[in-house]
C-alpha positions in Angstrom: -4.2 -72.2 -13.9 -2.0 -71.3 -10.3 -0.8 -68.7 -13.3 -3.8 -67.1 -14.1 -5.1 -67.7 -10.1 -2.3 -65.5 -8.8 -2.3 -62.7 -11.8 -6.3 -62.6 -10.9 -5.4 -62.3 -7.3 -3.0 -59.5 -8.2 -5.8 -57.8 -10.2 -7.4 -57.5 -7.8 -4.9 -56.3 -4.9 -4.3 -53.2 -7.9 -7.8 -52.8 -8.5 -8.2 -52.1 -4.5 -5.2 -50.7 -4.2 -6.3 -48.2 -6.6 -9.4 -47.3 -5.1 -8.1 -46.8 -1.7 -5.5 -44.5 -2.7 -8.4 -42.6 -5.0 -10.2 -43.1 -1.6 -7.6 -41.3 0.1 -6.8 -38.4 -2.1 -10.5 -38.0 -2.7 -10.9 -37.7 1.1 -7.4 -35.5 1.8 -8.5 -32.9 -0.9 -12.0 -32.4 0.2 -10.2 -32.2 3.7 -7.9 -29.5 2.1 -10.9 -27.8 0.4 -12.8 -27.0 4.2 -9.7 -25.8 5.2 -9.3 -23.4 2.1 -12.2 -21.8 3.0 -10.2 -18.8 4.4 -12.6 -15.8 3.4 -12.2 -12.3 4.7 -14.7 -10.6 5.8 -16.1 -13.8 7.2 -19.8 -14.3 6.1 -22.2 -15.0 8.2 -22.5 -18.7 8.0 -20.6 -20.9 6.3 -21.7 -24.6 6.0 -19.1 -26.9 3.6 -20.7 -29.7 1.9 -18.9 -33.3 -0.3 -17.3 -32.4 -3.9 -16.4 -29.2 -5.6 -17.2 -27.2 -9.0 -14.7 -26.9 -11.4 -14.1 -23.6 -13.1 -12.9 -24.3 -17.1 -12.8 -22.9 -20.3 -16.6 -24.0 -20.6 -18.0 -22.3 -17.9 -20.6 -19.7 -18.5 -22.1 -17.0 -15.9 -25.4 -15.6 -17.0 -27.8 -13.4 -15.0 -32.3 -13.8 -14.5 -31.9 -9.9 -15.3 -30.9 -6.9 -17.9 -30.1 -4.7 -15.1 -27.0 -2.6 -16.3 -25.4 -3.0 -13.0 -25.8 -6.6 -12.8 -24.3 -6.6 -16.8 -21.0 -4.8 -15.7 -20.2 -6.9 -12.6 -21.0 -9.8 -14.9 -18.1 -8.3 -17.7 -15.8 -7.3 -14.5 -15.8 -10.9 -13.0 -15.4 -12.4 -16.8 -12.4 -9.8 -17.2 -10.8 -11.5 -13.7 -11.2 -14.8 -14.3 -9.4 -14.5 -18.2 -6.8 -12.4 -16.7 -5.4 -15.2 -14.4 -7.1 -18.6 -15.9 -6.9 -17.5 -19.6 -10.7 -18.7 -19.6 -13.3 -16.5 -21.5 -16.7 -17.7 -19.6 -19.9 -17.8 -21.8 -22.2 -15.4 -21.0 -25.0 -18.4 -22.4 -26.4 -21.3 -19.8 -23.5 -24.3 -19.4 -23.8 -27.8 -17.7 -21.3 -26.1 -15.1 -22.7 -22.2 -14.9 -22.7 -19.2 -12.3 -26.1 -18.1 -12.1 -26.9 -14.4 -10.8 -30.1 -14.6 -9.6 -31.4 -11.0 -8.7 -34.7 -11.7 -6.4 -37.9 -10.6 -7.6 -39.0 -10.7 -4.1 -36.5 -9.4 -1.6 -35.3 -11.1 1.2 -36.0 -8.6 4.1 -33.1 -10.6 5.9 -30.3 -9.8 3.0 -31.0 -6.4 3.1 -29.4 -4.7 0.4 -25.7 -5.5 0.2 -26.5 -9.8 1.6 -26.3 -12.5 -0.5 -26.6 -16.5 -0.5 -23.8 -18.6 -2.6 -24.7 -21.8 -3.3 -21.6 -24.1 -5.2 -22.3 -27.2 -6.4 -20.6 -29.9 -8.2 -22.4 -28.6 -11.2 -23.0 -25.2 -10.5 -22.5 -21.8 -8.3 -25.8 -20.2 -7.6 -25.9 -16.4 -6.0 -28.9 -15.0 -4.8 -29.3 -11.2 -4.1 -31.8 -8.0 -3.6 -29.7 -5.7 -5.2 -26.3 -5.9 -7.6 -24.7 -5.1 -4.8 -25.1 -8.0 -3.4 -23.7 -10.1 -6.1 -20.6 -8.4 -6.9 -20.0 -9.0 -3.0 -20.8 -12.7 -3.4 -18.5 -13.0 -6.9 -15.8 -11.6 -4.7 -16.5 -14.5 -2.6 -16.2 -17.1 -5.2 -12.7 -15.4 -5.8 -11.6 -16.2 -2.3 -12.7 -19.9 -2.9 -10.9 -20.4 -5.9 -6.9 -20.9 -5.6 -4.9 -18.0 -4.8 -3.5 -17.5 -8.5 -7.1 -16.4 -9.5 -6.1 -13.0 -8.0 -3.0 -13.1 -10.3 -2.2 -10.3 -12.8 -1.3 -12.6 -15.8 -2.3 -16.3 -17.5 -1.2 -19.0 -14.8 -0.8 -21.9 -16.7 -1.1 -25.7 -14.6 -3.8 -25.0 -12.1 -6.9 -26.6 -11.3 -9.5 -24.2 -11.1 -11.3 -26.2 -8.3 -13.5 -24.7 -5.8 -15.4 -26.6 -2.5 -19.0 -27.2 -2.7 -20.3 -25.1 0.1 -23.6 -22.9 1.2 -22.9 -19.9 2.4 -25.2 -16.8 3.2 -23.4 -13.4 4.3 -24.9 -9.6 5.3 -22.8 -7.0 6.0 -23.2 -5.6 9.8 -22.7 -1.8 8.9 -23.3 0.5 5.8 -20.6 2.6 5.8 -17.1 0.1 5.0 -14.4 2.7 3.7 -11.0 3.7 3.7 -9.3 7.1 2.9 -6.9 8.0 1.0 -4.8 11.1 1.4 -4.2 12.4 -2.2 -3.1 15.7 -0.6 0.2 15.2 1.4 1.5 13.1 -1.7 -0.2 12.9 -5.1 -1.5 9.5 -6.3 -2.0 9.2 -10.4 -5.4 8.2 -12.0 -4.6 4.6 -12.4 -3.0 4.6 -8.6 -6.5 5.4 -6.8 -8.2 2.7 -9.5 -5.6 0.3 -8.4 -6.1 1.2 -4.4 -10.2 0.4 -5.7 -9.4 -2.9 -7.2 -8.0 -3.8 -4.0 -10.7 -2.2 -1.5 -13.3 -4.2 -3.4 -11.5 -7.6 -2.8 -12.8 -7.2 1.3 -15.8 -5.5 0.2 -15.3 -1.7 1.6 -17.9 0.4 -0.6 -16.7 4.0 0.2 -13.4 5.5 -0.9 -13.2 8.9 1.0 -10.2 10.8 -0.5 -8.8 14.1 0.9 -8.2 16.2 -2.0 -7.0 19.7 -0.4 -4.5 20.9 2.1 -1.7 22.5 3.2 0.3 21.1 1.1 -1.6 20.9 -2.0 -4.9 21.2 -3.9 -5.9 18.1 -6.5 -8.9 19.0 -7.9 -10.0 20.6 -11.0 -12.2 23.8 -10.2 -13.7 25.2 -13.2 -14.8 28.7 -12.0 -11.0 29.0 -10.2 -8.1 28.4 -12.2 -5.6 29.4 -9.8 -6.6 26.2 -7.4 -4.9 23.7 -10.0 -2.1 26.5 -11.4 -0.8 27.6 -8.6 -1.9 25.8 -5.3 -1.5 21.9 -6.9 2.1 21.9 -6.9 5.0 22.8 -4.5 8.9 22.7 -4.7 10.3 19.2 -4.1 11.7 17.9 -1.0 12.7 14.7 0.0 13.5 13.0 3.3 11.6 12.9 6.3 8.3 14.4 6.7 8.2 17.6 9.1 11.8 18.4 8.6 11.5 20.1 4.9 12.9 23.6 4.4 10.2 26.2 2.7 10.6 27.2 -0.6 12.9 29.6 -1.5 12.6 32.6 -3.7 11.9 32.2 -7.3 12.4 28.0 -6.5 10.3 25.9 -9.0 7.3 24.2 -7.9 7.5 20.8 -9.8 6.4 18.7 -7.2 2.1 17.8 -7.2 -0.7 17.2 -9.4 -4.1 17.2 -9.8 -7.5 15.7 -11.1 -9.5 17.1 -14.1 -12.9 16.9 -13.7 -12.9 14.1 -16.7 -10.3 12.1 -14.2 -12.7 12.6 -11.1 -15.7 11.4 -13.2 -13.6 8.4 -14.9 -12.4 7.7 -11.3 -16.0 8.0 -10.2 -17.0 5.5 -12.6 -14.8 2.5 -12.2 -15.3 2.9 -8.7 -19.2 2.5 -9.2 -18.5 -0.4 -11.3 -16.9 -1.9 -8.0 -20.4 -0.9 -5.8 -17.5 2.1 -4.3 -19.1 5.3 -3.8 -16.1 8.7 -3.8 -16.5 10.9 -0.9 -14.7 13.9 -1.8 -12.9 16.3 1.1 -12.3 19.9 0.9 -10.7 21.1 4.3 -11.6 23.9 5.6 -11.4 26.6 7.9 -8.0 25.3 8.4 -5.7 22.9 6.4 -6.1 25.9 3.8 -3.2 26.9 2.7 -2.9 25.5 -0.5 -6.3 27.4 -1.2 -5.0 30.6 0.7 -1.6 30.1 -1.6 -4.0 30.4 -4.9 -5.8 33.2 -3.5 -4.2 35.1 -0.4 -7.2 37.7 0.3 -8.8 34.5 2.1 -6.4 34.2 5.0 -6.7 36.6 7.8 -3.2 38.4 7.1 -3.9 38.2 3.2 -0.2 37.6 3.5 1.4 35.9 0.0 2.6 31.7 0.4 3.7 29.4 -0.5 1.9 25.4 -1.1 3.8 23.6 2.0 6.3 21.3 1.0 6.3 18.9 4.2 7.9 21.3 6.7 7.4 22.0 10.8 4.5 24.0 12.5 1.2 24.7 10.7 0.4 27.4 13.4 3.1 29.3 11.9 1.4 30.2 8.6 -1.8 30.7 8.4 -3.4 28.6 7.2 -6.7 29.0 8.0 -9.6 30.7 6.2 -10.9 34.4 7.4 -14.4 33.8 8.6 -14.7 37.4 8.6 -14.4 38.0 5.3 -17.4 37.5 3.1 -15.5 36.6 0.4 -14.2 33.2 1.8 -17.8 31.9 1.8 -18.5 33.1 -1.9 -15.3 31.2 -2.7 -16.9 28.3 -0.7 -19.6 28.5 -2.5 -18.6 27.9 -6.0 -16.0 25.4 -5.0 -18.7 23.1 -3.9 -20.9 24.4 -6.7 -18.8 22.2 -8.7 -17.7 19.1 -6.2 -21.8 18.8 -6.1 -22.1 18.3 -9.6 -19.3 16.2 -10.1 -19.2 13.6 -7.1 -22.4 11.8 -6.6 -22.3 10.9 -3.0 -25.0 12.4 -1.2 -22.2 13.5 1.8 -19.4 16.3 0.9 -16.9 15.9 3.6 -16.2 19.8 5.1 -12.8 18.6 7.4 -12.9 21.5 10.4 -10.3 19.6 12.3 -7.2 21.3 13.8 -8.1 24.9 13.2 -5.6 26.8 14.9 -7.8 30.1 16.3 -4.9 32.7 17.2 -4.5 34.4 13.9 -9.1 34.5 14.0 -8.1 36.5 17.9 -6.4 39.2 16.2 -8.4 39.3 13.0 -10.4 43.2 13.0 -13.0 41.0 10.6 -13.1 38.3 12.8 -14.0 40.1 15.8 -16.6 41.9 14.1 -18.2 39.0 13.0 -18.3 37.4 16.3 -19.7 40.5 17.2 -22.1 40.9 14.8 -23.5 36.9 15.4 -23.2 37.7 19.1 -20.6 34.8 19.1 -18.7 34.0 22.6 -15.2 32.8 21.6 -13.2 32.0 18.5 -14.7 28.2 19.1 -17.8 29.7 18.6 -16.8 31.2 15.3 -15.9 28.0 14.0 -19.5 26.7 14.8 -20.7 29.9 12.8 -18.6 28.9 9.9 -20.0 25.1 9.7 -23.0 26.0 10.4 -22.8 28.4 7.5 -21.0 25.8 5.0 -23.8 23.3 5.6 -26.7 25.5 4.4 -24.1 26.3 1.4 -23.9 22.4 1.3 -27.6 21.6 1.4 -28.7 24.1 -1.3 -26.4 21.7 -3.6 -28.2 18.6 -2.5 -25.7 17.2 -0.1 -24.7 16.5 3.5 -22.2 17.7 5.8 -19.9 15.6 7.5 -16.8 16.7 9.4 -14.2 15.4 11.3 -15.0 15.6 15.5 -13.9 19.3 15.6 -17.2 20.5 14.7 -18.8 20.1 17.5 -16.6 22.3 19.2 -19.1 25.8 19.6 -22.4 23.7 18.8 -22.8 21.4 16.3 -24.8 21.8 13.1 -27.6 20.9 13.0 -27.8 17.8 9.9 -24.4 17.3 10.4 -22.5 13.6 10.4 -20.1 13.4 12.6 -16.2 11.5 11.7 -14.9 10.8 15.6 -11.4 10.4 14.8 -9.8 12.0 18.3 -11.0 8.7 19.9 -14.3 7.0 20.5 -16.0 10.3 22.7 -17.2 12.7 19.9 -18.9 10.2 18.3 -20.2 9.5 21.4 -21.4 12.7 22.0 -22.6 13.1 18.6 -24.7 10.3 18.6 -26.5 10.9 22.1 -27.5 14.1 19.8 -29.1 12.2 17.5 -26.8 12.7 14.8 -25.3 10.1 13.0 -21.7 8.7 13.4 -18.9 7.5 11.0 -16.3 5.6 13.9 -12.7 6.3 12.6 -10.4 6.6 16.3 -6.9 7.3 15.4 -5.8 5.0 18.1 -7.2 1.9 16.0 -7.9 3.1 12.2 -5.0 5.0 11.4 -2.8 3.3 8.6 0.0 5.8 8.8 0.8 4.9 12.3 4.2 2.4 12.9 2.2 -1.3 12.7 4.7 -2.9 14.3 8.1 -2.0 16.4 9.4 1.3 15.2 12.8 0.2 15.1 11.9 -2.1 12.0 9.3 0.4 10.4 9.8 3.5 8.2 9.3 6.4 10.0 6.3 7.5 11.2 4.3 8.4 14.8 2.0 6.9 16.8 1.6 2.9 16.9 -1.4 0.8 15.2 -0.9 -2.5 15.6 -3.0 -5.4 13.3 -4.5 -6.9 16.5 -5.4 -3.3 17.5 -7.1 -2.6 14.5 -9.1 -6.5 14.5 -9.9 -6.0 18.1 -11.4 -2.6 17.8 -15.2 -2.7 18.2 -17.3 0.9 16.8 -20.4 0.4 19.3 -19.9 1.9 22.4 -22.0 0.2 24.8 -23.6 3.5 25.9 -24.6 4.4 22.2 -27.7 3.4 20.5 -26.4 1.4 16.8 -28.6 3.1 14.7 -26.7 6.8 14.8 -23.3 4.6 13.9 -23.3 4.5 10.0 -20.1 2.4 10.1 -16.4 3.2 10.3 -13.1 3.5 8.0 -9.7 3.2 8.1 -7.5 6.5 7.1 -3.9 6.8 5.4 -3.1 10.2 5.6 0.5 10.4 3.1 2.5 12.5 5.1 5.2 10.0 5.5 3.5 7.4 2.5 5.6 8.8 -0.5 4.9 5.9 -3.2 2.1 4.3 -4.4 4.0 0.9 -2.8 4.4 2.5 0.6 0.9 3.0 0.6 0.3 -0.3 -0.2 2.6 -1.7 2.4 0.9 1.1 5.2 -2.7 -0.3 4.0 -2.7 -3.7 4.0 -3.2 -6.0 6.0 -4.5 -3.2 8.4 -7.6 -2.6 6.1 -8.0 -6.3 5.9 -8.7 -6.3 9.4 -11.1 -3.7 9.5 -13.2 -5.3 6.6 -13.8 -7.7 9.2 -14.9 -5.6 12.1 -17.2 -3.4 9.5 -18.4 -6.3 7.7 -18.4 -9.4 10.2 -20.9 -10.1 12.5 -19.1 -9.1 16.3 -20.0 -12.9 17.2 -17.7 -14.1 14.6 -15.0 -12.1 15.1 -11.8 -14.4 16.8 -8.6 -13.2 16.9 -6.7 -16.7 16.4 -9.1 -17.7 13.5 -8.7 -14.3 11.4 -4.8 -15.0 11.8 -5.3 -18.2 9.8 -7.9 -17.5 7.6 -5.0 -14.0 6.9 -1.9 -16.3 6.4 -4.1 -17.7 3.5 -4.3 -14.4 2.0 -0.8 -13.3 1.6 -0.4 -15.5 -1.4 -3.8 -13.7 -3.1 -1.7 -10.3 -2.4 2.1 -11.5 -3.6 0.2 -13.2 -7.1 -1.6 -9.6 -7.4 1.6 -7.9 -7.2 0.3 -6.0 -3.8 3.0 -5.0 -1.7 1.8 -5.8 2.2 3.0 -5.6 6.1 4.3 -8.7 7.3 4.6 -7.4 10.8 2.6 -9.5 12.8 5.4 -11.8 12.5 7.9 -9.4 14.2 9.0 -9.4 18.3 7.7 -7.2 20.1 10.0 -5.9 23.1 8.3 -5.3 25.9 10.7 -3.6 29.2 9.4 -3.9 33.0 11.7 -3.2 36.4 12.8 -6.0 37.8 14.2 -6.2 41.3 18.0 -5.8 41.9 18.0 -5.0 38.6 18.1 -2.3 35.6 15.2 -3.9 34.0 14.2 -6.9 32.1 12.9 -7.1 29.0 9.5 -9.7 27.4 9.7 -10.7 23.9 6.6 -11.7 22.3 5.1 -11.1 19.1 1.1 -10.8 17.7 1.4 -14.2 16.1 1.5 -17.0 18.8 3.4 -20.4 18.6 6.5 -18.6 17.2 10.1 -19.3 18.6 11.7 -16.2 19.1 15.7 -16.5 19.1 18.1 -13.4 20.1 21.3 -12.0 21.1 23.0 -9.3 22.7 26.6 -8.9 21.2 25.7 -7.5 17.8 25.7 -10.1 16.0 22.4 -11.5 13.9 20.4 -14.4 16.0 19.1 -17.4 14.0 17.7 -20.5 15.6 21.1 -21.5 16.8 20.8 -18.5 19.3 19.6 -18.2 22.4 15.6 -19.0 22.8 13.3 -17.2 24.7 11.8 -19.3 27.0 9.4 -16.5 28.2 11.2 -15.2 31.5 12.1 -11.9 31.4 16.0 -11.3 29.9 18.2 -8.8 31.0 21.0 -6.8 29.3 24.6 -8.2 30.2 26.9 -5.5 31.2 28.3 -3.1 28.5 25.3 -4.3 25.7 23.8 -1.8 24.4 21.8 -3.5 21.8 19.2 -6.5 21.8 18.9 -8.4 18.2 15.6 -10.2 18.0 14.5 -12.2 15.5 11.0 -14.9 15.2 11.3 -18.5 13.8 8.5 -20.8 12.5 9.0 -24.5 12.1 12.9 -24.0 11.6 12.6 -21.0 9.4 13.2 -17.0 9.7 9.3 -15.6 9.6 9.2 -12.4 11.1 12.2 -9.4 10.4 15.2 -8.7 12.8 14.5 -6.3 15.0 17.3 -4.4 16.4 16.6 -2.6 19.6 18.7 -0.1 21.4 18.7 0.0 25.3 18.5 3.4 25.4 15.2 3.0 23.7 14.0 0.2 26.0 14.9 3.1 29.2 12.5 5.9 27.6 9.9 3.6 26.8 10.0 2.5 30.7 9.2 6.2 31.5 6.2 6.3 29.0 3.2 5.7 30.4 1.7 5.1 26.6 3.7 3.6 23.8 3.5 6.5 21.3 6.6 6.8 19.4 
C-alpha cells in the first residue's frame, strides 16, 4: 500500500513536472516567436497574438480570384516554399491554408500596394485591393517563417513554425527602386533576375537600369546595328577604375555585352512577376560616347573612338552629342522608337547629367542653333535639347525623367525630376509643380565606401548604413504630393562582379526599403539594427553576399591640447567593446579597451590597429589606420575620401 502510495505520489510529481516544463517551453517559444518578428520594411502595425501556424507538407494556398496576376504570385510563392522546405502546397482548401483574398470592395485605406495578414493557428489570411498587395504580404509571411525558408536548396530538420500575429501594412511612397548600372560593368540575364529576386524580398517595385554610356551600350537596337556591334564592347582592363590606359591600335574589344530585345522582354517579365516595373536609361547629351563610338557624325568633332574602357577625364573626349546636328535627334528618335515599344514603364529615363559644354562653345552647328532658337548660353542649349527629347518622348507614349541637370536653362515642361546632386533640385523642381524622384548622392549612393575606407575596396565618397536609414525625402519646405518616392543607385564603376555588387547593395538598400516603405513614425534607428541582425542569416542561407560594416570602428581624429591630436573610436552598432593597438601587431580582447577618452599615438607609431568585440567574440573587421591618414582627414572639413 505505502508502495503503491508513494509510486502514485511520484505520478504525480512527473505528471506536473511535465506540464510545467511543457508550460515553460510553451511560454519561452511564444516569447521567442514576438521576438522573431524582425520584418523589414516594418508594417504599419504589428499586434502579436498566443500560438502559431505551422507550415507542412499539407498546407494549401488558394485565392477568392482567377486574376492572372494573383495566379503567378500564387505559383512564385509555391516555387519558394518547395525550394527550401521540400513542401509542394495544394493549391485546393486545407484545415491549415493561406487564403488570398483579393477585395471586392476596396479598402480606400490600403490603397493599392496595403495589405492585412492575419495568421492563425489554423490559418494565414491576406487581404488586398490589388495583387500587389499580396505578393507584398507573402513576402511578409517569408520574413515570419525561419530564416532557412529564404534558402536556395531542401533544409531538412526545421520546423516550419510561424507566430500568430495581425498585421496591416501600406507603403508610404510609390516609387521604391534601386538602380543598377549595367553600363560601367555588364551584368548577364540571370544576374539582373537574381538582383530582382532580392529587391522583391524588401518590396522595392522599380528597377531603373542604366543601359548606355561611355563605356558601353547594352541594348539591342533593331533599326542600328552598330549600337550592339561596335559600341557594346571595349578592350579589357583590369585594376582600378579611372586609371585604365585607352585602347590601343588594332587592340581587341572582348570586354561588354548586351541585351536582345528577347532578353529585355524576358527580363521584363520575371520582373512583373515580382510587381517590379524596368525603367530603362539612355544618357544623353553627354555620357555618349559609346553611341558616338558606333556612329561618330553625332559628336561635335565627328572625330573616330573608341568605347571607354575605365580611364581618366571624360571632358577629354567628347563625349557628348552635337545638338546642332539634326541628325543626332533623328538617331534619337528611332532609338526610343524601339525602348517605347519594348519597356512598358510609362517613364523613359533621358540622363542629361554632367554634360560637359566646351566642345558645344566651339561647335559652328552649335552656335547656329543657339542662334537660330535665340538661345543665351550653351546651358540654354541643353534646355533646347530636353525640351526637344521630351516631345520625341511623348509622341511614343512616355515620360521624361532626368537626372537634376535638366533644369539647368529651364526645365521641360512634363518633366520628372531625379535630384541626385543633393536634396535642392528636387526642391526646386517640386516648388514648380513637377514631380520628384529623391535620390541625393550623399545618402543613396551604393558605390560610395560604407564604412572606413581603409577596410573597403576602393571607391569615393562615404555612405554610411546609418546615413542611408536616417535619410528622410520630404523636405519640410516641399509639398508630399510632387515626391513620387526615392531610390538607391549603384553605379559599377568600381563594382566589377555580380558579388561585389551584392556586397555594395546590401544592407544599404535594406535600409532604404525602410525609409521608402515605413511610415517616418516608425522609423528607430536602434530597433532597425535588431530587427537587421535577424536578417543576415535570410541573406548567408540565400547565398547573398552582404556588408557587414556596421560592425567596424570608426576613427574619428580631433586636436587635443599639448598635443598632436587624439583620436575617438566608435562604431554604428552600440554596445560593442572596441580593443586596439599601436605597435603593429593585431588587437583581440586581450588588448587595450577603449574606454571612450580620446587616445593618442605614442611616439614613433605610425599605425592604429582597431578591431570591435561582442560578448567575447571578433564581430566587426580590423581596421588598420595610418596616422598620416588621421592628419589629412583633420584638415578636411568633410569626410570625402
Amino acid at each position: 500500500m505505502k508502495k503503491n502510495f508513494r509510486n502514485n505520489c511520484f505520478t504525480k510529481r512527473s505528471f506536473l513536472l511535465v506540464c510545467f516544463i511543457a508550460f515553460f517551453s510553451f511560454t519561452t517559444f511564444y516569447a521567442k516567436a514576438g521576438d522573431s518578428i524582425s520584418i523589414i520594411p516594418k508594417p504599419l502595425t504589428v499586434q502579436v497574438e498566443n500560438g502559431h501556424f505551422v507550415l507542412n507538407n499539407f498546407a494549401g494556398i488558394t485565392a477568392n480570384t482567377s486574376n492572372e496576376d494573383v495566379k503567378q504570385t500564387i505559383e512564385w510563392f509555391t516555387s519558394q516554399i518547395a525550394t527550401s522546405t521540400g513542401y509542394h502546397l495544394s493549391t485546393k482548401k486545407s484545415s491549415n491554408g493561406i487564403s488570398l483574398i483579393l477585395n471586392k470592395k476596396a479598402d480606400t485605406s490600403l490603397h493599392d500596394e496595403g495589405y492585412t495578414l492575419k495568421v492563425t493557428p489554423s490559418n494565414v489570411i491576406i487581404n488586398a485591393n490589388k495583387p500587389a498587395g499580396l505578393f507584398y504580404a507573402l513576402q511578409t509571411v517569408l520574413q515570419l517563417l525561419p530564416p532557412q525558408i529564404a534558402s536556395v536548396s531542401e533544409v531538412k530538420n526545421v520546423s516550419w513554425i510561424m507566430p500568430c500575429v495581425e498585421i496591416k501594412d501600406v507603403p508610404r511612397f510609390g516609387w521604391r527602386g534601386l538602380m543598377l548600372d549595367v553600363s560601367r560593368h555588364f551584368f548577364t540575364k540571370q544576374e539582373v533576375e537574381e538582383y530582382i529576386d532580392q529587391m522583391a524580398r524588401y518590396k522595392y517595385n522599380t528597377l531603373h537600369l542604366h543601359l548606355a554610356d561611355d563605356q558601353g551600350w547594352r541594348i539591342e537596337i533593331k533599326s542600328l546595328p552598330e549600337l550592339t556591334k561596335v559600341g557594346a564592347w571595349r578592350v579589357k582592363r583590369t585594376g582600378r577604375w579611372g586609371t585604365f590606359l585607352p585602347a590601343l591600335a588594332g587592340e581587341p574589344t572582348p570586354d561588354g555585352g548586351f541585351y536582345t530585345q528577347k532578353d529585355m522582354k524576358e527580363i521584363i517579365k520575371y520582373a512583373q512577376d515580382r510587381f517590379i516595373s524596368i525603367l530603362p536609361e539612355i544618357d544623353v547629351p553627354a555620357h555618349s560616347l559609346a553611341l558616338i563610338a558606333s556612329y561618330p557624325n553625332l559628336s561635335c568633332t565627328q572625330l573616330p573612338y573608341s568605347v571607354n574602357a575605365g580611364g581618366k577625364g571624360y571632358e577629354r573626349n567628347d563625349n557628348v552629342l552635337c545638338i546642332g546636328n539634326d541628325s543626332t535627334f533623328s538617331m534619337l528618335d528611332k532609338i526610343f522608337t524601339e525602348i517605347a515599344a519594348l519597356f512598358p514603364n510609362p517613364y523613359i529615363h533621358i540622363g542629361g547629367d554632367e554634360a560637359y559644354k566646351g566642345f558645344w562653345d566651339q561647335c559652328p552647328k552649335c552656335q547656329k542653333r543657339m542662334a537660330e532658337e535665340h538661345l543665351k548660353n550653351v546651358d540654354e542649349l541643353q534646355s533646347y535639347f530636353v525640351k526637344r527629347v521630351e516631345k520625341i518622348v511623348e509622341l511614343k507614349g512616355k515620360k521624361l525623367i532626368g537626372w537634376d541637370e535638366i533644369l539647368e536653362g529651364g526645365l521641360a515642361p512634363n518633366a520628372t525630376v531625379m535630384s541626385w546632386r543633393g536634396m535642392s533640385g528636387g526642391i526646386s523642381a517640386a516648388k514648380m509643380g513637377h514631380h520628384v524622384v529623391m535620390t541625393p548622392w550623399d545618402y543613396c549612393y551604393l558605390d560610395l565606401y560604407q564604412g572606413e575606407p581603409e577596410g573597403e575596396p576602393p571607391t569615393y565618397g562615404l555612405c554610411r548604413l546609418s546615413d542611408s536609414y536616417n535619410y528622410e525625402p520630404v523636405p519640410d519646405s516641399v509639398d508630399e504630393k510632387y515626391i513620387l518616392g526615392g531610390q538607391g543607385n549603384l553605379w559599377t564603376e568600381s563594382v566589377p562582379t555580380f558579388r561585389h555588387a551584392e556586397y555594395m547593395t546590401w544592407p544599404r538598400a535594406i535600409a532604404l526599403s525602410e525609409v521608402y516603405w515605413s511610415a517616418k513614425s516608425n522609423k528607430n534607428w536602434s530597433d532597425f539594427v535588431s530587427r537587421l541582425e535577424q536578417q543576415f542569416p535570410r541573406l548567408d542561407a540565400a547565398n547573398i553576399k552582404y556588408s557587414r560594416s556596421m560592425y567596424n570602428p570608426i576613427f574619428e581624429p580631433a586636436r587635443i591640447k599639448n598635443s598632436d591630436f587624439g583620436v575617438t573610436l566608435t562604431s554604428e552598432v552600440k554596445g560593442l567593446d572596441i580593443y586596439y593597438t599601436f605597435d603593429q601587431t593585431n588587437p583581440d580582447r586581450f588588448s587595450p579597451k577603449f574606454d571612450g577618452k580620446p587616445i593618442q599615438f605614442p611616439v614613433g607609431a605610425t599605425q592604429l590597429n582597431v578591431i570591435t568585440y561582442r560578448d567575447g567574440k571578433p564581430i566587426g573587421e580590423q581596421i588598420n589606420m595610418p596616422k598620416d591618414v588621421l592628419i589629412k582627414r583633420l584638415d578636411q572639413k568633410r569626410h570625402v575620401y
